[in-house]
N, C-alpha and C positions, 0 to 999 in steps of 0.2 A: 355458495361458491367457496371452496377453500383459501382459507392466506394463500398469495401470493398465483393463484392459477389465474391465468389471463381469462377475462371476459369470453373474445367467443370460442376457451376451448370449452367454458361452462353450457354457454349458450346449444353450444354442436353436444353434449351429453345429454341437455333435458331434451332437444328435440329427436334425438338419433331414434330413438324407440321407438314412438309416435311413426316417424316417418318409414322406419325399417317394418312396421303391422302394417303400415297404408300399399304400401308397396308389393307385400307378400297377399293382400286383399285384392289387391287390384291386378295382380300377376292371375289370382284365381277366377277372375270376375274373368279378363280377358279369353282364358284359357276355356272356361265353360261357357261363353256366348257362340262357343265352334262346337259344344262336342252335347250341350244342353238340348239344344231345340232337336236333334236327331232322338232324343230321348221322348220326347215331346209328339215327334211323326216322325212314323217309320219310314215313309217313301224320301225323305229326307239323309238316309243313309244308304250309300251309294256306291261309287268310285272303285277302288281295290275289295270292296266287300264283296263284287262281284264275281272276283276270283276266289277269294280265300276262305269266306263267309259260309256261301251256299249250300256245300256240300258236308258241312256237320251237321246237317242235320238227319244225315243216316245215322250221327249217334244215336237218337230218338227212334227215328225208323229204319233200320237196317232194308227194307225193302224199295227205299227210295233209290230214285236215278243209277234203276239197274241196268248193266252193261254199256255205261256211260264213261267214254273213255275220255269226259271231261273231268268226271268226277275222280276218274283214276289217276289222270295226269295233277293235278293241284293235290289229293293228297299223298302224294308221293312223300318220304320223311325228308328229301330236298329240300320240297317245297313248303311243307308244312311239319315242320321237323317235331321228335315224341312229346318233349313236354308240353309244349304246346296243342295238339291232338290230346294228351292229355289232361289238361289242365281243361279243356274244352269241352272231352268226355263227362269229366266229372258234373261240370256244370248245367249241359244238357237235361239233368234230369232236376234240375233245378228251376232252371227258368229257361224262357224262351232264348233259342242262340243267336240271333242279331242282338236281344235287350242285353246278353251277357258280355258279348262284343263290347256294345255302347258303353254299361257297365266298366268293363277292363278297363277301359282306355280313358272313365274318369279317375280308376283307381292310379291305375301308371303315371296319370299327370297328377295326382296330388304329391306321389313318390317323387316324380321329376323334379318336382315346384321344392320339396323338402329338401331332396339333397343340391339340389342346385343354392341353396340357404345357405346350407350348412357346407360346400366348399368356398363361397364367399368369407363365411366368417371364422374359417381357419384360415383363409390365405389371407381376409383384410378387415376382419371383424366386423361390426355393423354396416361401415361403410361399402366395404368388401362384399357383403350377402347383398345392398342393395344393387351395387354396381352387376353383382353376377345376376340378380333378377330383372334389371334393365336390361340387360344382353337376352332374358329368357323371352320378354316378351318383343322387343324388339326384333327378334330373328324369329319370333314364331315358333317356339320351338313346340306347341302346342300341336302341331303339322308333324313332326315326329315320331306323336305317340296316340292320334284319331287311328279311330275307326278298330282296335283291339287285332290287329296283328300280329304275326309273328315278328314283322319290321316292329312293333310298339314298343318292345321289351328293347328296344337296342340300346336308346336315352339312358334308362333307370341303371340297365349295365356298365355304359359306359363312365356314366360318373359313379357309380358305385364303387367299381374299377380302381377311378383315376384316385379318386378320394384314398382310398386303399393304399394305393403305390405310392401319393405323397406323402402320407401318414405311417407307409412303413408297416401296413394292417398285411404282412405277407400269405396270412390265412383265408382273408378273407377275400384275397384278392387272388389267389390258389381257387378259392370257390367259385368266382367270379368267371376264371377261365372253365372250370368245369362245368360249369350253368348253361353258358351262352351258347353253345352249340343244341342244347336243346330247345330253345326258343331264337336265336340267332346270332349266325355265326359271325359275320363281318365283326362282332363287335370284338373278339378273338385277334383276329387283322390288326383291328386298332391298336389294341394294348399290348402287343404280343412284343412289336418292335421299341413303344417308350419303356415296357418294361426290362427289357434286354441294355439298354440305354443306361436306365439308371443304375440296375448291375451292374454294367460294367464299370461304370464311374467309381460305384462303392469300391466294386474290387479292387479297380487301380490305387485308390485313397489308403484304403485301409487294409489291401492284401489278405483280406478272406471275405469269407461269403456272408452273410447279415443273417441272425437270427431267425429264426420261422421259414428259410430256404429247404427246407426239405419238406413243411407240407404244399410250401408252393411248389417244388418242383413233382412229388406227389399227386397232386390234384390239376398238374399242366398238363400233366401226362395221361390224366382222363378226360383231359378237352380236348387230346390230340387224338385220343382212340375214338373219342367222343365222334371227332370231326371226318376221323375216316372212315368209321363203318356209317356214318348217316349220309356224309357227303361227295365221299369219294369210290364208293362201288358203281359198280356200270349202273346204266339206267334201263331197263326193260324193253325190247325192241319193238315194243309200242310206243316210245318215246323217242329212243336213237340217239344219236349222239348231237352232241353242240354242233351249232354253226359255226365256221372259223370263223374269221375276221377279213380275211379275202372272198368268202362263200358273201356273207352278210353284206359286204359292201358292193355288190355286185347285183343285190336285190332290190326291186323297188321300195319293199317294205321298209326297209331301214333309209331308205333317203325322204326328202324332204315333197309332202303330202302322201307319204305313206301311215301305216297303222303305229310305226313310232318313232320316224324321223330322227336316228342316230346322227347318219353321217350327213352335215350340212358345215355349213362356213367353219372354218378355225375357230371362229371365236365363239360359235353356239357349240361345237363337238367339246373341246376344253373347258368351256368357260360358263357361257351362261345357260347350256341347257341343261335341266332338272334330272334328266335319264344319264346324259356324260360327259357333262360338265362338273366343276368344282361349284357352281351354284352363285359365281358371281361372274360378270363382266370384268371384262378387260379393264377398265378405267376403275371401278370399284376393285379390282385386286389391288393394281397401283397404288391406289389411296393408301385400303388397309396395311400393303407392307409399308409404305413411306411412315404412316402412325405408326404401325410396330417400332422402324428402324430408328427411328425418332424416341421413341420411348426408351428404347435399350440406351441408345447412345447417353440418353437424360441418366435412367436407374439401370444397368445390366442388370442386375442382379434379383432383381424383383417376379420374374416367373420362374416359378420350381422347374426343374431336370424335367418332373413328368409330365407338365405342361409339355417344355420344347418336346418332350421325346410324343408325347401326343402330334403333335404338329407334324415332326417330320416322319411317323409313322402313317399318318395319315395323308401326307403325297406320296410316299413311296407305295403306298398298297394302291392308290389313285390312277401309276403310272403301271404298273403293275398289273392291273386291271383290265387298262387298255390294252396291256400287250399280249395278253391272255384272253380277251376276248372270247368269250363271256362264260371263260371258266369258275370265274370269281363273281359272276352276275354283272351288276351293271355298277362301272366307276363309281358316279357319285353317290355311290350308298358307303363309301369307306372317307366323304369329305361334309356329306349333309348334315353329319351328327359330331364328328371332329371338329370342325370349323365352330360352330357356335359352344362347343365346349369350351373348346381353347382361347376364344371369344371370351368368358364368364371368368376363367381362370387367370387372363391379362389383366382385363378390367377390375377384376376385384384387389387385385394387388398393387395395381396404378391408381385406384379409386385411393386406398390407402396411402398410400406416399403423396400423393397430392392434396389430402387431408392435412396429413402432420406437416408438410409445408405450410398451406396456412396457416393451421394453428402454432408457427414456431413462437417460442416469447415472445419476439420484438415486431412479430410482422403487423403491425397495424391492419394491412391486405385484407389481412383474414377475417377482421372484426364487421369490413362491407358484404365481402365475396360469401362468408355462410351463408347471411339471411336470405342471400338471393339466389343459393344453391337451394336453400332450403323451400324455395317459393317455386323453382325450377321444377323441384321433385313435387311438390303438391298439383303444378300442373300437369306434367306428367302424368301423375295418377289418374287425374280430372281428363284429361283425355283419353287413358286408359276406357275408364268407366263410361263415358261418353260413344267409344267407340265400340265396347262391348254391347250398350244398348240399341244400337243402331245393328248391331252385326243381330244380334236374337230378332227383333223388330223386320228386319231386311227377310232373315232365313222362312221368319211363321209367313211372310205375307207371300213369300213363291206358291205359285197354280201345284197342285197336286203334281208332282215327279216335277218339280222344277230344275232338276240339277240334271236332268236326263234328257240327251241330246233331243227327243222327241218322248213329249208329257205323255203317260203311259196312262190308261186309268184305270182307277180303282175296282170298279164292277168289272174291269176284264179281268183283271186278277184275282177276284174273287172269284167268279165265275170258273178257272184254268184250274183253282183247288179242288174245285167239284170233280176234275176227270179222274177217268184211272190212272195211278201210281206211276203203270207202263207205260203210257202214250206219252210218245215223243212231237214234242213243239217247235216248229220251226213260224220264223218271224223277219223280218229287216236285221238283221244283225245287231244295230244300234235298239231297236224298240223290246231285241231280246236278252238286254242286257239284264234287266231287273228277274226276268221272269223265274229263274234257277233258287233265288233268295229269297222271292215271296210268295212263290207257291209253292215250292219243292217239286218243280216237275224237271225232266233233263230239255233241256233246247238243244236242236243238230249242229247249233254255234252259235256264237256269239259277239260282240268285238272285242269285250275285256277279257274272255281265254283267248282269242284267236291270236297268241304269239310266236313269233318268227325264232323260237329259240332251239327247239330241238329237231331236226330233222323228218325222222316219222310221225311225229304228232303234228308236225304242221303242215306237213304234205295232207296229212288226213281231213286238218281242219281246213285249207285250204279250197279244197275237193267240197267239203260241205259249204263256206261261204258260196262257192259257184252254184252250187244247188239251188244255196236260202233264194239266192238273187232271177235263177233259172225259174223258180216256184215263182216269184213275186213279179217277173215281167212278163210269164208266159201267155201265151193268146189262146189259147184253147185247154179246153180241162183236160183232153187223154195227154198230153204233156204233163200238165200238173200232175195226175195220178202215177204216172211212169214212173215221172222224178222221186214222188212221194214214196212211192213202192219200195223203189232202188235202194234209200235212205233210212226206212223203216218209218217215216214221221205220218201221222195220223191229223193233226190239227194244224194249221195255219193265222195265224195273228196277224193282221191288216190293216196297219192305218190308211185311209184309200186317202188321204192328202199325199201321201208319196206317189200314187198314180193320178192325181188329177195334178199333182206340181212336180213331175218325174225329174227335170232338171233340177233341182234345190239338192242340191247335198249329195251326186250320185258316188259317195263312198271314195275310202282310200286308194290310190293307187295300189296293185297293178290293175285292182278288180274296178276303178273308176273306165279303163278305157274298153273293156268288154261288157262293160255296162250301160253306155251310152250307144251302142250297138243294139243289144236287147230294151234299149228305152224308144231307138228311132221305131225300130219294128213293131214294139208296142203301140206308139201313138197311130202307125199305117193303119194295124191290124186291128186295134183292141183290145186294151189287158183283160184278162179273163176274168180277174179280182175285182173290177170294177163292176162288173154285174153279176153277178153271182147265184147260179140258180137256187130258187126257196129252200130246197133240200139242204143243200150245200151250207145253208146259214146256221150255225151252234145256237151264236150270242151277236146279238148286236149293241152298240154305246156309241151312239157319235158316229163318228165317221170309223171307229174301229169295228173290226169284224173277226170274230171268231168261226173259222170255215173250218169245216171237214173234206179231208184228202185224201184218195189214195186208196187201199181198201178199210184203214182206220181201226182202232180201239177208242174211239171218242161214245 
């Protein structure tokens, strides 16, 4: 300890280290108990991989899921925009493309975990990185960058970004706008408006423009060209145009037990739900501005320009969102990755001034409140890790396709890579969710494409959900073949626990109440699935049935 330096600012110096490595351990530990075990078993990744995933693997086989206008709608540059296709290409001939997925999306989160560090401890030093790592793991921001999307890249950008604009890196935050449109765009949205923010403030201060503005404006101007020829040309009248916001609200799909239940209460449409909401409740917003406004009032001065200009860019693209429906996709993807940014960038600056309070010369305070800050963060961590092993532990012990509405199995999907390239697969919508990523065969739909966003492609997909459901509750096989014919599908995939417990789950509205129509008649008549002539049998597992339909390529 030096003459004259109070006790626990020494005390807070030898532990700051120790505790800022335990922190940045334990951020990684939490962060890989979600993205590990997928690495571990593949039937364990899932979810959005079922739209975005699938279909690269024509990079490998150009012959797969031909005339698959599932496959043509997701890689649209829209929806899976160039760098990304190819960044994906390349790797294709590297390694398998779900393991390179999995892969990304450890790489992206070690980037996250680094630069979320390193805006901590330029905005509040040690204290500051820990504060913004507590915010990382606390919001989950691990949720952000699973599964090797195009959404994964948003996190890495946006604090790249913000770091950039506070630090005055005009170059590199120039490149940052030119990047994001090719793996994704919102994050453009975000920074576009706190950038503009802090310009202007410069200008008015200091009555010119700030060093390095002309390769930012240079390189803004190729995120903007960037952003129009990928995202703003018509889309193919195999697609069609958006649904308005009066069109959508008027659909069963988008209200509540529908396939994505938009429009519901005030407080789930804004607030808490995950697709268009801000991602908190009503009462949890309250809180956080009352903290905020509490904090300011304490320290104004303590969050940089490009924090607030983050924030208030980040509601205004939110509102903006809404009222364009769903020109800009879906709201909360311009507040799910703002919010806990802005989040990391408060706390780490209020982590620090609440520090050098304790530690002032005379505060006595400080010499109780460390050790017990410091025994706070060690449990913390201890819970971290505690909860990491529980979460690994929890994911290995789920039944084979545990995460998938109805457990899929393994010998059927084995068995579906054996057919030809061109036979098309139809299944329950939900049990043909997996089948496009682990066999590479096309399915006639599915629930995770079947989305209500473009006009002609969901009229189409629509059409085929009645099919899937027409094929699975049908009573006699010249129906089934008809259907089959009509549709081009050759194979049919059968859990017969949907026909022996046909009430359980009969699907989202609108296709729930034409469904339960074709279930009564079923149970009068007899589904045809349920006994199924010898011939008719491919592959049997359990109560799952691999049938042949139609005149077939099986």
């Amino acid at each position: 300890m030096k003459p004259g330096e109070p006790a626990n600012r020494s005390l807070a110096g030898r532990a700051g280290v120790p505790l800022f490595l335990l922190l940045i351990v334990a951020t990684v530990a939490q962060t890989m108990s979600h993205l590990v075990p997928e690495l571990m078993r593949d039937d364990l990744y899932g979810g959005d991989a079922q739209q975005h995933v699938w279909w690269l693997y024509k990079f490998v086989n150009p012959k797969l899921y031909p005339n698959d206008p599932i496959a043509a709608y997701y890689s649209l540059p829209a929806y899976s925009p160039p760098g990304y296709q190819f960044l994906m290409r390349g790797l294709a001939h590297m390694m398998d493309l779900q393991h390179a997925a999995e892969w990304l999306a450890i790489v992206l989160t070690f980037l996250s975990i680094g630069l979320t560090a390193y805006l901590g401890l330029k905005l509040g030093k040690k204290t500051g990185a820990m504060a913004a790592l507590a915010v990382f793991v606390v919001c989950r921001c691990d949720r952000l960058v699973e599964g090797g999307f195009p959404r994964s890249f948003g996190l890495v950008f946006l604090l790249l970004g913000l770091i950039a604009l506070n630090r005055r890196w005009w170059a590199v935050l120039g490149l940052v706008f030119a990047a994001s449109p090719l793996f994704y765009a919102p994050t453009v949205l975000n920074l576009a408006p706190a950038t503009a923010i802090v310009l202007a403030i410069g200008v008015y201060r200091y009555r010119r423009l700030p060093h390095g503005f002309a390769a930012l404006f240079a390189l803004g101007c190729v995120g903007i060209l960037l952003i129009a020829m990928i995202y703003l040309k018509p889309l193919p009248d195999s697609v069609g145009k958006w649904y308005t916001y009066a069109e959508a609200k008027k659909m069963p799909e988008w209200k509540p037990k529908g396939r994505t239940a938009f429009f519901r209460s005030w407080e789930t449409l804004y607030f808490s739900s995950p697709v268009s909401g801000i991602g908190l409740t009503p009462k949890q917003t309250l809180i956080a501005a009352a903290v905020l406004l509490a904090a300011v009032a304490w320290r104004p001065r303590v969050i940089p320009m490009a924090g607030w200009g983050l924030l208030v860019g980040a509601l205004a693209t939110f509102v903006l969102a809404h009222l364009l429906l769903f020109k800009l996709y879906l709201p909360s993807r311009y507040t799910s990755y703002a919010f806990p940014v802005f989040a990391m960038v408060a706390c780490a600056g209020y982590a620090r001034e609440l520090k050098m309070l304790l530690l002032a010369g005379r505060n006595r305070l400080g010499t109780l409140i460390q050790p017990a800050i410091g025994i706070a963060a060690v449990l913390f961590c201890g819970a971290v890790f505690f909860a990491s092993v529980k979460n690994v532990s929890a994911a290995l012990a789920l039944p084979a396709y545990g995460t998938n509405i109805t457990p899929a199995a393994e010998p059927v999907l084995v068995f579906l890579r054996t057919l030809p390239v061109d036979a098309l697969i139809a299944a329950h919508p939900d049990d043909a969710n997996i089948i496009p990523l682990r066999t590479q065969h096309s399915v006639l739909t599915n629930t995770e494409t079947s989305v209500a966003f473009n006009k002609a492609y969901y009229d189409r997909m629509r059409d085929r959900l009645n099919a899937s459901f027409d094929l699975l509750y049908a009573t006699d096989w010249a129906t089934i073949d008809s259907i089959a014919d009509k549709q081009g599908v050759s194979v049919f995939v059968v859990d017969q626990r949907r026909l022996t417990n046909p009430d359980d789950r009969p699907y989202w509205i609108p296709f729930r109440t034409t469904n339960l129509a074709k279930i009564d008649a079923g149970k009068a008549a007899g589904f045809a699935m349920l006994a199924p002539p010898a011939d008719r049998i491919l592959f049997r597992h359990g109560d799952w049935l691999v049938l042949r339909v139609g005149g077939g390529k099986s």
